[in-house]
N, C-alpha and C positions, 0 to 999 in steps of 0.2 A: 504493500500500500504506500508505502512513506518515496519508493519513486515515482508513482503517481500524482502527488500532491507538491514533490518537487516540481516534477513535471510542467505539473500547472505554473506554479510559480514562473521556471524557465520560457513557458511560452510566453505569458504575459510579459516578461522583457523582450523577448522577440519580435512582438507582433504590433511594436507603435504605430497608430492609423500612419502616422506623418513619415514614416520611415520609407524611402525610396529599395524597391529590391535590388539587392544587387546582383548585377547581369553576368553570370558564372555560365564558362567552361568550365569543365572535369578534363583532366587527361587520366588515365590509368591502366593501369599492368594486371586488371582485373583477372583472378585466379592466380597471381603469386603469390598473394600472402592475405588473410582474411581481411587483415586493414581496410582495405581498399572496400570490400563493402559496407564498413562501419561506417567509412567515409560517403558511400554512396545513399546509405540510409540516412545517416541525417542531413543531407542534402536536401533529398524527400520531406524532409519531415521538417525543414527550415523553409522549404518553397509553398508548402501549406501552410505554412503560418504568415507569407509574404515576406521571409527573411529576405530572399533571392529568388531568380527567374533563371531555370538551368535550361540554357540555349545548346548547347548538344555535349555527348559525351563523346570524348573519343581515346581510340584505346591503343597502346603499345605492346600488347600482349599478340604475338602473331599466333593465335588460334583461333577458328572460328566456334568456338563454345564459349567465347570470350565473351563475344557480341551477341549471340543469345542470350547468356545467363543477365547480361544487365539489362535488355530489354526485356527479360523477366522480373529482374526487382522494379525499373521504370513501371512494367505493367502494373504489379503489388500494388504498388504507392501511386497509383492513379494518373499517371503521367505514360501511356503507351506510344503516345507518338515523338516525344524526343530526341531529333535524329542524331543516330550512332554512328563514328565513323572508324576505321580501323587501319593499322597500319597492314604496309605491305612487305614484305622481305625486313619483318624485324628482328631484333634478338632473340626473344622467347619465345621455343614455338613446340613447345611442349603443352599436355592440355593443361596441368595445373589439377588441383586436390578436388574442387570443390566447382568450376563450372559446369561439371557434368551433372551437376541438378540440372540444369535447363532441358534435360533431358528424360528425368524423371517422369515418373505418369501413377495415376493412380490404379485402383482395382478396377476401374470400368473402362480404362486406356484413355483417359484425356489426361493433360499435362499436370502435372503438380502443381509448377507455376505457368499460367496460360502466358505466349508471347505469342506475336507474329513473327518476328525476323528468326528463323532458325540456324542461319550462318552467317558468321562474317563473312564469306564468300557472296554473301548478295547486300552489303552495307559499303557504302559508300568508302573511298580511298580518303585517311583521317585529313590531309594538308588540305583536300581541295573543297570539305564540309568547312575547316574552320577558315578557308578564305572567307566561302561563301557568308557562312555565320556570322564572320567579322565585318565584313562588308556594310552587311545590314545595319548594322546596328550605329547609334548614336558616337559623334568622338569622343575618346576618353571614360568610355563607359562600363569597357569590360574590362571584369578578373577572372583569371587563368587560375585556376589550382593546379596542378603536376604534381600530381601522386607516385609516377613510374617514371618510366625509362625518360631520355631527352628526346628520342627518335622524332614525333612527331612535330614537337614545336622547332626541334635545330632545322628539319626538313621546311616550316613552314619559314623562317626565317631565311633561307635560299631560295624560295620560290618565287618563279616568274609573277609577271601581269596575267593575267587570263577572264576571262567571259565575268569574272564576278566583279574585279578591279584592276583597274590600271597601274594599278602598286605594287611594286614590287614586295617579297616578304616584309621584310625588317620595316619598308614606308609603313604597310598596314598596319605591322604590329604598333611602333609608337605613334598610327593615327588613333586608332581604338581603343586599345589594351590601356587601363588606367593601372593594374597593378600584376605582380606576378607573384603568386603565395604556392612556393616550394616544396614538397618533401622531398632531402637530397642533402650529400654531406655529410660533416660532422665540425663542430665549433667549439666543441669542450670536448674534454677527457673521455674515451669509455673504457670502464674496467681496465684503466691506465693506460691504455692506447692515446698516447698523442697522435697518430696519423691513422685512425681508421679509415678504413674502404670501404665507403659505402656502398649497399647495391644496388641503390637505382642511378649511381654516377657508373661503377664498375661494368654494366651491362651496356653501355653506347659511351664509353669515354669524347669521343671526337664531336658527337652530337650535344653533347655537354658542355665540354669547351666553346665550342661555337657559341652555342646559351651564354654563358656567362662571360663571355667575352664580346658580343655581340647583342644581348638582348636589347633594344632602349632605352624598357622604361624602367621603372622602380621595382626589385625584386626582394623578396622577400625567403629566407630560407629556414626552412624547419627540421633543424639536423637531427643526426639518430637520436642526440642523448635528451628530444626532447620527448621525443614517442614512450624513451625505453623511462624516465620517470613517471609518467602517468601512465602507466599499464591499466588494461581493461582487467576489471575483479571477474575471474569465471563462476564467482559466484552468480553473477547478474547473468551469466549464458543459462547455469543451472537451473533458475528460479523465475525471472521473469522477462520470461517468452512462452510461458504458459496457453494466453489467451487465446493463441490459434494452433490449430494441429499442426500444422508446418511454418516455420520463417526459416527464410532462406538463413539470415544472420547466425543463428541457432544451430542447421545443420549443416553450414558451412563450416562454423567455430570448430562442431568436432571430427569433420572429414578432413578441416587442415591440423589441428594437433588438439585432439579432446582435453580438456577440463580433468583435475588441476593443472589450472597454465595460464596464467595472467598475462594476454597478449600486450604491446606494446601499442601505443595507439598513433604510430606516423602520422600515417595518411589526416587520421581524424584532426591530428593541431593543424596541420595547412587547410585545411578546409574551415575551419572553425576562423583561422584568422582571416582568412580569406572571407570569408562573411560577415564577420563580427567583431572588424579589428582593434575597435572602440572598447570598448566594453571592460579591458582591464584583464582580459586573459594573460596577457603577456606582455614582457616587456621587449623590447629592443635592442643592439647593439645600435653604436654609433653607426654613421652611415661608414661606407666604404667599397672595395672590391673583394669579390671571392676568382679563384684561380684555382684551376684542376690542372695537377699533374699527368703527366703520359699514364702512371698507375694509381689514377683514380683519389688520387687524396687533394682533399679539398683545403686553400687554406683562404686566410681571412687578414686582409689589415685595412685597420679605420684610412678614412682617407683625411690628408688633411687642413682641408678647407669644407670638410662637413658637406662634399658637395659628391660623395659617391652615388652609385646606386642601388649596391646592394646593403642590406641588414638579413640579422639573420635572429631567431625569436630566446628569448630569456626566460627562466620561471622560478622564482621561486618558490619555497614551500606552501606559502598560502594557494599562491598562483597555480601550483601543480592538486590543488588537492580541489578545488574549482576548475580547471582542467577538463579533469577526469569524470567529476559530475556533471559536467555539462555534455563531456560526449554520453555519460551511460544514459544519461536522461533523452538525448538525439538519438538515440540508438533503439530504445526499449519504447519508445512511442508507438504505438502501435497505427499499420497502413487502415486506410479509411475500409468502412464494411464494404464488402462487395455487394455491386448492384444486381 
């Protein structure tokens, strides 16, 4: 009961009449690691409240179970038409633990979870949706979350002019794109590691570098050791996700590494700042540059005249234990009744 009436609390901060949504891509490596749907649920569950308006998803995961499975939770959470776009000749092209739900069916042979797209082989190539996406929309308007690999947005940032706009990548990106909120890197210690590898830099290094060396606008990076302090409690997998016979979140959690096992919650802080960067979740580094080595280690120094462009997110304990409530509570909100 007691995260239900959080809940509530949490949406009422959410959902200020006067509050503009903010106009979010997804990129994601959906099925390498459960994050990534944590992050895909409370997206859902922030765009019903009018936190944000998710203009499409697109994914770096090269499997076509990829792009089914999120247009299965899209469908969940009431949103089936979202267009998904997918890379082509990416790094992972293994299926992954847990997108082979989208494949699931019940005892009478209809799906588990109902989608229409059943392959990334019939979804759109990912650079040439978020031209299109970007195009559309107002300047300075859109936030980028990147949950996964570089592959897609380094690709979008070399691309041509074409049928949607006369922009070249990088023009569109800093005509549109008002912010860029990360998961990638590392900016502190882990388990005494000063130079870890992280793996969503590790899986497309050159693509990454391109990014970070190239990108325009304001980026924001959410390194490992911010995910691995606010860990998701698997008590919250065990206990509430009761209300429907199946959630994807739930039977994901334990086809990637079942319970006891406090996942780390990446994905979920870029997207959280990425929508709600106000709000005191976190703090920031000074501005400056990040710079990825040939083997993937990320380093960091303020710039100085405060006039860099990257930051990368801070938390301390208060901050980490609000965190992690505010993802369980984005998480365990349950999809609207079906009609």
């Amino acid at each position: 009961m007691k995260h239900f009436i959080l809940s509530a609390i949490l949406c009422t901060c959410c959902s200020l009449s006067e509050a503009v949504p903010v106009r979010l891509i997804f990129d994601t490596d959906m099925g390498n690691d459960v994050d990534d749907l944590m992050a895909l649920c409370m997206i859902h569950n922030l765009q019903r409240r009018g936190a944000c308006d998710l203009l499409a998803v697109t994914i770096t995961k090269d499997h076509p179970q990829a792009a089914a499975f999120v247009d299965a939770v899209n469908t969940l959470y009431g949103y089936p038409d979202i267009p998904i776009g997918v890379v082509r000749d990416g790094a992972a092209k293994e299926a992954g633990k847990f997108n082979l739900l989208s494949d699931e069916k019940n005892a009478d042979g209809s799906l588990r979870y109902p989608h229409d797209l059943k392959s990334g082989a019939d979804a759109p190539e990912a650079v040439g949706l978020l031209r299109k996406v970007l195009a559309a929309q107002p300047d300075g308007s859109v936030v980028i979350a990147q949950v996964g690999f570089f592959t897609n947005l380094g690709r979008l940032l070399d691309s041509n002019p074409d049928e949607y706009s006369p922009l070249g990548g990088r023009e569109l990106v800093s005509k549109k794109v008002r912010v860029l909120s990360i998961m990638a890197g590392a900016f502190q210690t882990v388990q005494w590691d000063t130079r870890h590898l992280e793996y969503n830099v590790k899986l497309d290094v050159p693509a990454a570098q391109n990014l970070a060396k190239n990108w325009p606008t304001p980026v924001v990076w959410s390194g490992f050791e911010i995910g691995m302090a606010a860990a998701f409690p698997h008590v919250v997998i065990e206990q509430d996700f009761g209300y429907i016979a199946h959630h994807p979140l739930k039977e994901a959690y334990y086809l990637y590494n079942p319970p006891p096992h406090d996942r780390p919650t990446w994905d979920p802080t870029a997207v959280l700042y990425a929508v709600m960067p106000d709000r005191g979740y976190f703090d920031l580094s000074p501005p400056g540059e990040v710079t990825i080595a040939n083997d993937a280690a990320t380093s960091f120094r303020p710039s100085k005249d405060g006039k860099g462009r990257h930051r990368f997110l801070v938390m301390n304990p208060e901050q980490t234990a609000r965190v992690r409530e505010a993802i369980v509570q984005l998480c365990v909100e349950p999809p609207p009744p079906k009609k």
